[in-house]
C-alpha positions as CSV (number, residue, x, y, z in Angstrom):
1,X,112.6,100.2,94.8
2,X,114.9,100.6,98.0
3,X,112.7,101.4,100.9
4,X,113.3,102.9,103.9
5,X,112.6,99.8,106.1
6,X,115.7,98.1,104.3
7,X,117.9,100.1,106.6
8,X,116.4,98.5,109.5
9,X,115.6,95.1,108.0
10,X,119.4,94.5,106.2
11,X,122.0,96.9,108.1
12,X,122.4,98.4,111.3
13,X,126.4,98.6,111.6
14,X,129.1,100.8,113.4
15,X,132.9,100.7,111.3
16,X,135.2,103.5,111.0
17,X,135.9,103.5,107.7
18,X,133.2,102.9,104.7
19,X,132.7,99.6,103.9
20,X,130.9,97.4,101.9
21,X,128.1,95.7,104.0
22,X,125.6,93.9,101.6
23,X,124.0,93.8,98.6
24,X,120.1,94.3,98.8
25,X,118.4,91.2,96.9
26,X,116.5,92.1,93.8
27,X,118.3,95.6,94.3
28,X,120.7,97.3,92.2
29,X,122.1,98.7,95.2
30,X,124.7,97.8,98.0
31,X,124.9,98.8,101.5
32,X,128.1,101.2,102.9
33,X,128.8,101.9,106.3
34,X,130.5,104.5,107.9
35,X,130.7,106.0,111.5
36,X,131.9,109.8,112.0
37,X,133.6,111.3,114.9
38,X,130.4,112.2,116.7
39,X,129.9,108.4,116.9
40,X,126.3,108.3,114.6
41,X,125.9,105.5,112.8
42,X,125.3,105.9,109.2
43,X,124.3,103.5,106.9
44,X,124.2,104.7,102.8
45,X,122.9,102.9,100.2
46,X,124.6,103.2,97.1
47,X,123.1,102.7,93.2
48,X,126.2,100.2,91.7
49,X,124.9,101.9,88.1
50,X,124.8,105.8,88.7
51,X,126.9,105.4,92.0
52,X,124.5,107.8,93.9
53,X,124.1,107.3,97.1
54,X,121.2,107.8,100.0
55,X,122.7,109.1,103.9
56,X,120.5,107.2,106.2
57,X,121.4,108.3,110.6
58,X,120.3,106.6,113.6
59,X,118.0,109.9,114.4
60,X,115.5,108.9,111.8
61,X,116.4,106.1,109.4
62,X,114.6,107.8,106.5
63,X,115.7,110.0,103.6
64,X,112.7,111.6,102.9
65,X,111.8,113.8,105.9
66,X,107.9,114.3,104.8
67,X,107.4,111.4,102.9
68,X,103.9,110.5,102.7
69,X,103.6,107.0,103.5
70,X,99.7,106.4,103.8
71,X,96.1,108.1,103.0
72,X,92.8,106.9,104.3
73,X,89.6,109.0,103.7
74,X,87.3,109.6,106.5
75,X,83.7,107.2,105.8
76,X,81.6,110.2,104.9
77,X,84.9,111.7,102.6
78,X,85.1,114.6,104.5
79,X,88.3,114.2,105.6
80,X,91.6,112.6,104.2
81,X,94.6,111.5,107.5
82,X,97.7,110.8,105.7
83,X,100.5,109.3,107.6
84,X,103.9,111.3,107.2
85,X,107.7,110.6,108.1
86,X,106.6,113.3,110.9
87,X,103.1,112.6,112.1
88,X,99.5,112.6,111.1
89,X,97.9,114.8,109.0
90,X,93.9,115.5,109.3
91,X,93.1,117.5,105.7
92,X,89.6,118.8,105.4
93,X,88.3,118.1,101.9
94,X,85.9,121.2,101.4
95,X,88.5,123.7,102.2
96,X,91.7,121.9,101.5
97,X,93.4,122.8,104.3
98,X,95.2,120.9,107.5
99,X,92.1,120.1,110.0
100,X,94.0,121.5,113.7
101,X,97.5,120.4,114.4
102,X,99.3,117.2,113.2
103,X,99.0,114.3,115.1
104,X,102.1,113.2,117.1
105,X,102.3,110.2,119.1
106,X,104.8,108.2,117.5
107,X,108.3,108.4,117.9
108,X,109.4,108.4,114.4
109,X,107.5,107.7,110.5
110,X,103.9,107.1,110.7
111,X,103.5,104.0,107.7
112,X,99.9,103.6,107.9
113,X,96.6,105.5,109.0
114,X,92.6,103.6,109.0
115,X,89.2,105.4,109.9
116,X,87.0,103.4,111.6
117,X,83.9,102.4,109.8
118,X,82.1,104.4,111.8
119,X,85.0,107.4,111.5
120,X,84.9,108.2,114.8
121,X,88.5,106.6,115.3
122,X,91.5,106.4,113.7
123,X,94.1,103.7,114.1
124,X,98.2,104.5,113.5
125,X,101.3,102.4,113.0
126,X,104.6,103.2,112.7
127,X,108.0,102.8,112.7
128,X,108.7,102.5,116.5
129,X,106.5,99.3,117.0
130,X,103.1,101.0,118.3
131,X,100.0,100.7,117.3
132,X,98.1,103.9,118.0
133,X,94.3,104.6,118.3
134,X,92.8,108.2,118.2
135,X,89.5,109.5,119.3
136,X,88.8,111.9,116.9
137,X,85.9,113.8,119.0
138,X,88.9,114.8,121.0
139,X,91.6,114.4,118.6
140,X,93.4,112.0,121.8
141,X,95.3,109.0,121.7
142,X,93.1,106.4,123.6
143,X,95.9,103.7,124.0
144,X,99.5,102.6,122.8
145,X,100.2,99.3,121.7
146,X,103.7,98.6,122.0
147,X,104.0,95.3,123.1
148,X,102.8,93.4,119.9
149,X,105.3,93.8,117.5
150,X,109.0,93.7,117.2
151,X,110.3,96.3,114.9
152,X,108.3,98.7,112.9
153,X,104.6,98.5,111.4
154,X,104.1,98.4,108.4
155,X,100.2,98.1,108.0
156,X,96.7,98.5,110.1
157,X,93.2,97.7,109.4
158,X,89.6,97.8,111.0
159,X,87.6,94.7,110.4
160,X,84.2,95.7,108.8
161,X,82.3,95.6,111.6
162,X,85.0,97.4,113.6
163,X,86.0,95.8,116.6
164,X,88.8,94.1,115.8
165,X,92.4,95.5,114.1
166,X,94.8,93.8,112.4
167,X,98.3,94.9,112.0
168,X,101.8,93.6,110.5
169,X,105.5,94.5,110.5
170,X,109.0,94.1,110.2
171,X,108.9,90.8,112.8
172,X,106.5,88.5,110.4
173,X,103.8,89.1,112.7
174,X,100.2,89.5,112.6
175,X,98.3,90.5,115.6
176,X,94.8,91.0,116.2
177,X,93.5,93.9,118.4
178,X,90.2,93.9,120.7
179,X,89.3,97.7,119.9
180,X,87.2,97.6,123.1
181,X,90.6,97.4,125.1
182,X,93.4,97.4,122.8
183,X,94.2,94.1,123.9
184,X,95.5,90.9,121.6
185,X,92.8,88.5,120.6
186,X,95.3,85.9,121.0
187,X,98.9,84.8,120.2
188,X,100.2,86.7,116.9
189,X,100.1,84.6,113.8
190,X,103.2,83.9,112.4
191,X,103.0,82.5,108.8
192,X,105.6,84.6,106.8
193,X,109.4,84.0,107.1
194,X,110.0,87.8,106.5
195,X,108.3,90.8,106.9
196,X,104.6,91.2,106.3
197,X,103.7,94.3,104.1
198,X,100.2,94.2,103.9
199,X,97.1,93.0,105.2
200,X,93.3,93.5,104.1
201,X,90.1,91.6,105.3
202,X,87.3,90.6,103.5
203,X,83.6,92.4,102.7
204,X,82.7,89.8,105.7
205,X,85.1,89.7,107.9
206,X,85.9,86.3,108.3
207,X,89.1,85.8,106.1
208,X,92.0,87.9,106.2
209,X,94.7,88.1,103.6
210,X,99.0,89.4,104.1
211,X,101.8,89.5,101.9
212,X,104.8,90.2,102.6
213,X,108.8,90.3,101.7
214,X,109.0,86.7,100.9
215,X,106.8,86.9,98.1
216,X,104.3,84.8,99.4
217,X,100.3,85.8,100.0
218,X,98.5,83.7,102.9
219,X,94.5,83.5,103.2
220,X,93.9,83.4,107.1
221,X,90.4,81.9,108.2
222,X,89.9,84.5,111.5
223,X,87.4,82.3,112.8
224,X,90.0,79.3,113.0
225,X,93.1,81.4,113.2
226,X,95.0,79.7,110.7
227,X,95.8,79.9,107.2
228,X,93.2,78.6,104.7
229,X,95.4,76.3,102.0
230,X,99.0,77.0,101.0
231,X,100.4,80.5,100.4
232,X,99.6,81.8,97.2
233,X,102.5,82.5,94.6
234,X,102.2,84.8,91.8
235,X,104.9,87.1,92.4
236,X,108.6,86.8,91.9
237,X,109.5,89.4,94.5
238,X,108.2,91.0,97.6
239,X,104.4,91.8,97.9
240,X,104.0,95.3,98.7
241,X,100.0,95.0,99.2
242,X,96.6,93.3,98.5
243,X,92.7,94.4,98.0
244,X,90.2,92.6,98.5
245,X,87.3,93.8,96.2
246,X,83.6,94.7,97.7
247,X,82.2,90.8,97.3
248,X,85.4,89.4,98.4
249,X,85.2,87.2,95.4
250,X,88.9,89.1,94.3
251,X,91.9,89.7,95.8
252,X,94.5,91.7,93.6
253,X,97.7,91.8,94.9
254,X,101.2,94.4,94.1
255,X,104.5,93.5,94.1
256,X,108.3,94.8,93.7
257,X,108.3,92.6,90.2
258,X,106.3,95.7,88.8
259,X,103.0,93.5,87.7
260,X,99.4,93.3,89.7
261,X,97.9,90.1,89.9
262,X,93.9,89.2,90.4
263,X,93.3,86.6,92.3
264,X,89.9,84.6,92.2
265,X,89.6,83.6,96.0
266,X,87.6,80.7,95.9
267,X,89.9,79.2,93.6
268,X,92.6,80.1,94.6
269,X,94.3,81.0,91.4
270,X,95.2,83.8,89.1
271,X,92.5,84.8,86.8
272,X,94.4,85.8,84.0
273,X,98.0,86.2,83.6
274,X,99.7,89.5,85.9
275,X,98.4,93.0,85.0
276,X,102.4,94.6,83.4
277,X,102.1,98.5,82.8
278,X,104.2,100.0,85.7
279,X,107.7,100.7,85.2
280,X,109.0,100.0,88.3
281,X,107.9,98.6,91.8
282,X,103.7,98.5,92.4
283,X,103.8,100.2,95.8
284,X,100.0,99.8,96.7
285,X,96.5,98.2,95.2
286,X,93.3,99.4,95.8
287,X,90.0,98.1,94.5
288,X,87.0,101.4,93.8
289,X,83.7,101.2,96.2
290,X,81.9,99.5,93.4
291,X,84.3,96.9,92.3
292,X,84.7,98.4,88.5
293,X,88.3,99.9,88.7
294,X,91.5,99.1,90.4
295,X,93.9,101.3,91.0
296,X,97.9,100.9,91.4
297,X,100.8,103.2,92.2
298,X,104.1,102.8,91.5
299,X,107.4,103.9,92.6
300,X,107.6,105.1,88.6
301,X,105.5,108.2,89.5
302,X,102.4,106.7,88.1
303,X,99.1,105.1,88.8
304,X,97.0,102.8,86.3
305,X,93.5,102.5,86.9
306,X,92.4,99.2,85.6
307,X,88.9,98.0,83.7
308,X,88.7,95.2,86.2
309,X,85.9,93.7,83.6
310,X,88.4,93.4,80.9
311,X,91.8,93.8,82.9
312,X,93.3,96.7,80.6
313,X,94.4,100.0,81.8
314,X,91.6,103.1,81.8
315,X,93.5,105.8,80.0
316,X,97.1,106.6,80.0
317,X,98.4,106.4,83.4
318,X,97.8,109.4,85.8
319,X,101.4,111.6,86.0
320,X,102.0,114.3,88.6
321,X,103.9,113.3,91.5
322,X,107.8,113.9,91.0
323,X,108.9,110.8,93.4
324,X,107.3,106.9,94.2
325,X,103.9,107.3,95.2
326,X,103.4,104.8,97.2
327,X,99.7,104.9,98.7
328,X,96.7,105.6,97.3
329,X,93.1,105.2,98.7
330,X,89.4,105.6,97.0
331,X,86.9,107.7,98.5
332,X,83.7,105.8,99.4
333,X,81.7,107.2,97.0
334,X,84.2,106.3,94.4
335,X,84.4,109.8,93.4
336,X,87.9,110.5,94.6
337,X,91.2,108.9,94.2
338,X,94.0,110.5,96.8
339,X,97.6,109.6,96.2
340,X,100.9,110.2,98.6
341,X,104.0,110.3,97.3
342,X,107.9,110.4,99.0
343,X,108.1,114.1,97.5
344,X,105.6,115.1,100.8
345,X,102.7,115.8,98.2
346,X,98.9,114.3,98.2
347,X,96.8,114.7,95.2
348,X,92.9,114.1,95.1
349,X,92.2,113.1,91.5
350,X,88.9,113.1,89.8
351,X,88.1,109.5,88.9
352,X,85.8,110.5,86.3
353,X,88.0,113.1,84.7
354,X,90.8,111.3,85.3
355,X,92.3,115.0,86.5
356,X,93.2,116.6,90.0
357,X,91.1,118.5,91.4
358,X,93.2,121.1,92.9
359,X,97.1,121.7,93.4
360,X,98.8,119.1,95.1
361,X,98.2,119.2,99.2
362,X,101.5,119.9,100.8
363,X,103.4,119.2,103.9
364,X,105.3,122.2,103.7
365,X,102.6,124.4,105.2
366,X,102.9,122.8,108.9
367,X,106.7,124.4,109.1
């Protein structure tokens, strides 16, 4: 799948005449160049099979202007935030409509959104470096982060007990946040040679796991700040995320390579040979509440939910979005399954019926 970040990560490049730039590893595209006589730098990717080709400008750096890059429900499922190529989106779940006005703060895509476990905050990162936390009594930022990371981030995550945040990015970084003042916990940790994609902590809050764009997975003990062991290799292309499920005795992790793979923790090995059913890249992993199903999405339009008991798929895989969907989320009762996709549409799916529950939720109404 060619993402977004690649424009930032591979090319950034002023010519005057198109030119071949790069080939994307693992990609069956190359990068052009071009700059026009208003002086914007372009950068277009181009399929070398159909010969399509994606316009990205300076202005933005996306192609997709209401992509919807992350969902997070609320602790009590009231509410879904989904994190946009334009800002943040409060939806209330009983009348399925936006909950007051969007969200801005960032200066560009939103990539990830987290409630709180207590839900009465919600933490943003994006593509301009900041982390962001919100009050929601007041829907108010309460501080801006920008000092942590180099480039954009890609991920953000409450610990259990919620006073600490992790977040990741384009710089191989992981930094740890005191939610009491939005201050570091120490010097980031720097473990990955490329950029870190995901992050996810453990039921207990003492281990934290990453993956990133050099295929690699690293177990970080928090109390020792340090990685526990040598990475973990399972994947023969970038890891796009990882799950821990609700014992922490699992980890399952999604990569570009198309497969899942469950990881027992304590031994630090596969427990059965990768989970193949998506046609294309596995965007986003995501264990249910009670540790019975995992779900995936995929930038083939699909998402598998997975027997985790047996390891085979639960049905056919769930079709409705028109683009990559590339984040899902479970409620916390387990009921619900939201997915957000690059065409700007959210859908809630019943877990049991394996069916939405209503028309897809769409960006289009905050024009």
């Amino acid at each position: 799948m060619i993402h977004k970040k690649m424009i930032d990560y591979y090319a950034r490049v002023v010519c005057v005449f198109f030119v071949v730039v790069g080939v994307i590893p693992t990609s069956l595209c190359i990068v052009l160049s071009s700059c026009h006589a208003s002086n914007e730098d372009m950068v277009i990717l181009q399929n070398v099979v159909t010969r399509s080709k994606k316009k990205f400008d300076d202005k933005s750096w996306t192609y997709h202007e209401k992509a919807v890059n992350g969902v997070a429900f609320s602790p009590n499922s009231g509410i879904l935030a989904s994190a946009t190529d334009r800002g943040i989106i409060l939806w209330d779940l009983t009348s399925m409509k936006m909950l007051g006005e969007p969200l801005f703060g960032h200066d560009g895509v939103v990539w990830s959104v987290a409630f709180s476990p207590d839900g009465k905050m919600l933490v943003s990162g994006g593509a301009d470096g900041a982390v962001i936390l919100w009050e929601l009594t007041n829907m108010k930022s309460r501080d801006i982060a920008i000092s942590g990371h180099e480039g954009w981030v890609e991920c953000v995550s409450f610990s259990p007990d919620g006073k600490t945040l992790a977040s990741c990015g384009a710089d191989g970084r992981i930094v740890l946040w005191d939610v009491a003042d939005m201050k570091p916990h120490n010097e980031p940790w720097i473990g990955h040679d490329e950029p870190v994609e995901g992050i996810a902590f453990s039921p207990n809050g003492k281990v934290l796991a990453s993956c990133g764009v050099d295929g690699n997975i690293i177990l970080w003990d928090i109390g020792l700040m340090k990685p526990i062991g040598d990475p973990l290799k399972g994947h023969n292309m970038w890891v796009e995320s990882v799950a821990f499920n609700p014992d922490g005795k699992l980890l399952a992790s999604g990569s570009d390579d198309g497969t899942v793979v469950l990881w027992d923790v304590t031994g630090r090995k596969p427990v059965d040979k990768p989970l193949t059913g998506h046609k294309g890249a596995v965007e986003m992993v995501a264990f249910s509440p009670d540790g019975t199903m995992l779900a995936s999405c995929s930038a083939d339009k699909t998402i598998i939910l997975w027997n985790v008991q047996d390891r085979r798929p639960v049905g056919e895989a769930l079709a409705g979005h028109t683009e990559s969907v590339g984040c899902i989320a479970f409620s916390p009762d387990g009921k619900l399954l939201a997915s957000g996709c690059e065409d700007g549409t959210i859908i809630l799916w019943d877990v049991s019926c394996r069916k939405p529950i209503t028309p897809p939720l769409e960006l289009n109404e905050w024009d």
